[in-house]
ROMAR-38773 format. One line per field, with one value per atom (N, C-alpha, C): atom name; residue in one letter; residue number from 1; x, y, z. Coordinates in nm, 3 decimals, padded with zeros to 5 digits. Layout:
// residues N
atomo [CA;...]
residuo [A;...]
num [NUM;...]
x [X;...]
y [Y;...]
z [Z;...]
***
This chain:
// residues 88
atomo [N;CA;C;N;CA;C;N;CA;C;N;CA;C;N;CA;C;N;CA;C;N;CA;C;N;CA;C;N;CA;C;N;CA;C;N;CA;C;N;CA;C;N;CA;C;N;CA;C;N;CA;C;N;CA;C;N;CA;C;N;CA;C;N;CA;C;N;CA;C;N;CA;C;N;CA;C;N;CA;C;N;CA;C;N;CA;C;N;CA;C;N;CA;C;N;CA;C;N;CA;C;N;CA;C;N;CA;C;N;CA;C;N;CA;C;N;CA;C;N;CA;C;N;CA;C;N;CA;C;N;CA;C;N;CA;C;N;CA;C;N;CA;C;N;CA;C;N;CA;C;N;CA;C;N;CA;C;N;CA;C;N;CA;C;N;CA;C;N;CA;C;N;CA;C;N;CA;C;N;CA;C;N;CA;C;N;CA;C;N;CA;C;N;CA;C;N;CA;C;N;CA;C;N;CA;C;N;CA;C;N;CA;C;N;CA;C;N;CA;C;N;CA;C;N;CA;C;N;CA;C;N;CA;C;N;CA;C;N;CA;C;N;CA;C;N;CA;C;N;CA;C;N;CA;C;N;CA;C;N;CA;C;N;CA;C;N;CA;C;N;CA;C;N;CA;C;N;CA;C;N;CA;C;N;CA;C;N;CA;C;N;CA;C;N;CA;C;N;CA;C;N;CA;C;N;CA;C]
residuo [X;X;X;X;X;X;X;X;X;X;X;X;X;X;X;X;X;X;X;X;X;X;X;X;X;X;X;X;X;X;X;X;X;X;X;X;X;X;X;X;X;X;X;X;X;X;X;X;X;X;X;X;X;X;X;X;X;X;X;X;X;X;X;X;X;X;X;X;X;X;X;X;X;X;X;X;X;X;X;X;X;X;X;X;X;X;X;X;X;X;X;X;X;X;X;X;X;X;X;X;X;X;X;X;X;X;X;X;X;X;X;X;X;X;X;X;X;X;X;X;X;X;X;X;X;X;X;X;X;X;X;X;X;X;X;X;X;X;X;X;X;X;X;X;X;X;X;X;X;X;X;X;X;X;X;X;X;X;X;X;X;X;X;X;X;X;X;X;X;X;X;X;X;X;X;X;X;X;X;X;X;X;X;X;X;X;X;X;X;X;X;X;X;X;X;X;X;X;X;X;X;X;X;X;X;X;X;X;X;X;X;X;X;X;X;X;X;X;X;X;X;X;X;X;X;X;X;X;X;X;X;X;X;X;X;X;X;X;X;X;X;X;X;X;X;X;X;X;X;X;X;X;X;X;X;X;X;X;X;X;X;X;X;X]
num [1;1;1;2;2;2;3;3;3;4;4;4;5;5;5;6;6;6;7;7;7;8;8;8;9;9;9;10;10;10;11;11;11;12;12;12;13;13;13;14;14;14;15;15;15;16;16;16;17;17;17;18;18;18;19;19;19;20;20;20;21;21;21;22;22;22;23;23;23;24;24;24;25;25;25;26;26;26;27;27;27;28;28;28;29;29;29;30;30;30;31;31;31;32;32;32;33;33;33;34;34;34;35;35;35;36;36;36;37;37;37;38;38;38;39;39;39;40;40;40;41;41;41;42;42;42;43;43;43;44;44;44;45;45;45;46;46;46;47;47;47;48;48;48;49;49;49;50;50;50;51;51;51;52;52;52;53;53;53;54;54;54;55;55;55;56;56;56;57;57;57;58;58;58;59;59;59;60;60;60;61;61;61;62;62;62;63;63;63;64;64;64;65;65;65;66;66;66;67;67;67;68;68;68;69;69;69;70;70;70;71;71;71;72;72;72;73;73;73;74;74;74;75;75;75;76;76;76;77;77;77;78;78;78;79;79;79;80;80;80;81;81;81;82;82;82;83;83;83;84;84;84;85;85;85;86;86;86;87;87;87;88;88;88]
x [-01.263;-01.125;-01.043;-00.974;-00.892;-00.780;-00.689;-00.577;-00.454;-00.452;-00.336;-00.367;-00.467;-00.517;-00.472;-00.511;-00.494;-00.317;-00.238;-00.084;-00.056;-00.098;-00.083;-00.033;-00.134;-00.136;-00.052;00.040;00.147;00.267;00.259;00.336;00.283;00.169;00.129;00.193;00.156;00.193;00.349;00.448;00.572;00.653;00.553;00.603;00.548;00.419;00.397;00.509;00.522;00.666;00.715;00.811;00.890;00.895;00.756;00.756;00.762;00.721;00.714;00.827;00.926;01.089;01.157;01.087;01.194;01.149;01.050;00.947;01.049;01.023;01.124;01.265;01.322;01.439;01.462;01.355;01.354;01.326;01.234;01.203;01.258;01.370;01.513;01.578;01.621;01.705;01.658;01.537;01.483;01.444;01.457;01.458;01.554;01.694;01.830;01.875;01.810;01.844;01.730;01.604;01.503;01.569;01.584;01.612;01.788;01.811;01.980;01.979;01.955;01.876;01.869;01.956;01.895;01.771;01.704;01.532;01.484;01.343;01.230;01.148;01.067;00.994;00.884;00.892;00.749;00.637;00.505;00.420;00.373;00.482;00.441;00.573;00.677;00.773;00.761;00.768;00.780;00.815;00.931;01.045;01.019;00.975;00.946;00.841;00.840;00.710;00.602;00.455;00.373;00.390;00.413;00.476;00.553;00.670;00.785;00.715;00.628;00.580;00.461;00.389;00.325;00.373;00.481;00.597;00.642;00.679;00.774;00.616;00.509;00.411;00.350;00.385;00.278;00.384;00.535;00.642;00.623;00.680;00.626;00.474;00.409;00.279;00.328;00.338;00.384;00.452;00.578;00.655;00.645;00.559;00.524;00.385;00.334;00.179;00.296;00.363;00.471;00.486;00.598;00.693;00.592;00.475;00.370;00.318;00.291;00.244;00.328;00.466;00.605;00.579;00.589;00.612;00.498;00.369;00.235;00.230;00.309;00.256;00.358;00.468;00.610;00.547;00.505;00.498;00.404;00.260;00.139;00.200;00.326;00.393;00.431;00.540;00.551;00.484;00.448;00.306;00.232;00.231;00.129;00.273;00.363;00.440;00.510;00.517;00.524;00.417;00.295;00.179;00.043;00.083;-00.029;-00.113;-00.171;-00.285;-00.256;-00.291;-00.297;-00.412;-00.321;-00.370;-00.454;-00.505;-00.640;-00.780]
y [04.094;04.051;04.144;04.093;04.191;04.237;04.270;04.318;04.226;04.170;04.050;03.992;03.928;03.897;03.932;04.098;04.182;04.175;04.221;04.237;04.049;03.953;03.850;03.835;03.886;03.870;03.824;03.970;03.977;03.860;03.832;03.752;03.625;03.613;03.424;03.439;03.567;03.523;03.528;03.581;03.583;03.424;03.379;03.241;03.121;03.176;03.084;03.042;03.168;03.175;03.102;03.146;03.079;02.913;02.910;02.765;02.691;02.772;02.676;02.668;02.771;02.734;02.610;02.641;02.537;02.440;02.366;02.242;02.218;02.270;02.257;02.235;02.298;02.218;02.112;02.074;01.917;01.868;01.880;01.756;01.725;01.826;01.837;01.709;01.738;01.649;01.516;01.508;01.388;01.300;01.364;01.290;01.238;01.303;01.238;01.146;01.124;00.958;00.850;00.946;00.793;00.769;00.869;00.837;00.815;00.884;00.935;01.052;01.119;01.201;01.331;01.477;01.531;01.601;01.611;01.644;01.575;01.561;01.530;01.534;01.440;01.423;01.528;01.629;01.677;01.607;01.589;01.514;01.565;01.617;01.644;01.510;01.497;01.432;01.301;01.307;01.192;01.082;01.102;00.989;00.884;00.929;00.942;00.821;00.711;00.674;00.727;00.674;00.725;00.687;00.604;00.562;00.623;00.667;00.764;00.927;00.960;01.104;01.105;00.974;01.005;01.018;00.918;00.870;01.026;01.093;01.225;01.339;01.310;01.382;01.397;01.231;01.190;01.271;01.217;01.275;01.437;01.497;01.657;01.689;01.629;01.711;01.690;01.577;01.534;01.629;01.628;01.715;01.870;01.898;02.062;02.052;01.945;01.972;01.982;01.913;01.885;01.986;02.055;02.160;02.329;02.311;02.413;02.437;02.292;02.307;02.321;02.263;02.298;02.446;02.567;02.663;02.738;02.749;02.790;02.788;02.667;02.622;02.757;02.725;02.781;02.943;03.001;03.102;03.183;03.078;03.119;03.104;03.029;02.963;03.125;03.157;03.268;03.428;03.405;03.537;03.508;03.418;03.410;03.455;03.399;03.449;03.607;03.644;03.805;03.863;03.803;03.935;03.837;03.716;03.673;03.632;03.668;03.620;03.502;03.381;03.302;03.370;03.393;03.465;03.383;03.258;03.194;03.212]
z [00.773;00.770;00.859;00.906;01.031;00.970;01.055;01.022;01.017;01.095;01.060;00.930;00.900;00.764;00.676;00.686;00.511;00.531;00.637;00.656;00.631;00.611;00.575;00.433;00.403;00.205;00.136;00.185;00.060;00.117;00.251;00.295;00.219;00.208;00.191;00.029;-00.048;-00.195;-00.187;-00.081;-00.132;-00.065;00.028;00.053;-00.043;-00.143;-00.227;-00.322;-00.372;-00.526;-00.449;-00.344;-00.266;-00.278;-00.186;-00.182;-00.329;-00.434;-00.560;-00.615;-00.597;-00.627;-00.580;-00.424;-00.341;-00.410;-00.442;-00.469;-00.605;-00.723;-00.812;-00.787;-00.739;-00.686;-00.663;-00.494;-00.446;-00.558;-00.674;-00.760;-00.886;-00.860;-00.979;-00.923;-00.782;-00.734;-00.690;-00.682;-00.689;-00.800;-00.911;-01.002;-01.083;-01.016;-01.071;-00.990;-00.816;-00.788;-00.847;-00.913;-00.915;-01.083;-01.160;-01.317;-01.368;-01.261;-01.337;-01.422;-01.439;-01.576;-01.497;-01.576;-01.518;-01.559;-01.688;-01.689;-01.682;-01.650;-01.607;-01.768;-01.774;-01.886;-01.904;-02.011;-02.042;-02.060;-02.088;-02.110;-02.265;-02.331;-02.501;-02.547;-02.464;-02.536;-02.595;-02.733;-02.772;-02.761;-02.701;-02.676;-02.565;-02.451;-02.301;-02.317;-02.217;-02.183;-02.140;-02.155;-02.027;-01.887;-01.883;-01.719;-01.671;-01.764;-01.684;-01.710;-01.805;-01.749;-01.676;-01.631;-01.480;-01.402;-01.386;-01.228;-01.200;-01.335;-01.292;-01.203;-01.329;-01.278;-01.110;-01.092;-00.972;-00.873;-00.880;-00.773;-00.792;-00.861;-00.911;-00.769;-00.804;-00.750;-00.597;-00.550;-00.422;-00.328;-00.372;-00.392;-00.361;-00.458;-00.432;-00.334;-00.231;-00.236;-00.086;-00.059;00.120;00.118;00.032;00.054;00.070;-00.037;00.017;00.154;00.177;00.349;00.428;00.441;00.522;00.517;00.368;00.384;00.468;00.410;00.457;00.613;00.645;00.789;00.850;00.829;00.878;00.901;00.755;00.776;00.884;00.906;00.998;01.106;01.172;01.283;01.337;01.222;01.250;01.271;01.176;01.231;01.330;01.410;01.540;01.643;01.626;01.703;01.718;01.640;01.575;01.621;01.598;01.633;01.734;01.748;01.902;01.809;01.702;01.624;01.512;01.487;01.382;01.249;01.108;01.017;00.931;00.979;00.871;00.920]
***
């Protein structure tokens, strides 16, 4: 493993959190134009359909799987440009 690599690390885990905040967000706000509502169904709630806690589930994963790779990508974008080397 080289050196850009290991100086990678701590970068990939602080754009992960990152990215998993942002992801929560988008899928806060996306779920108050698809429901009106602003929570999102647990999948313990009683009340809730199963249809509406997949729909929230399926969007949820979606959601965070984009905004991970937007970030991931962004960040390798930048470390090649910073240091000439792509860190995967």
């Amino acid at each position: 493993m080289n050196g850009t690599k290991i100086a990678y690390k701590p970068v990939g885990l602080v754009l992960g959190a990152t990215s998993g905040m942002l992801a929560g967000l988008v899928f806060k706000q996306a779920w108050k134009l698809i429901e009106g509502e602003g929570d999102a169904p647990d999948a313990t709630d009683e009340h809730r359909s199963w249809k509406e806690i997949l729909l929230a589930a399926a969007i949820q994963g979606a959601i965070f799987a984009v905004v991970k790779a937007a970030v991931d990508r962004s960040g390798a974008v930048a470390t090649r440009r910073v240091t000439g080397v792509w860190p995967g």
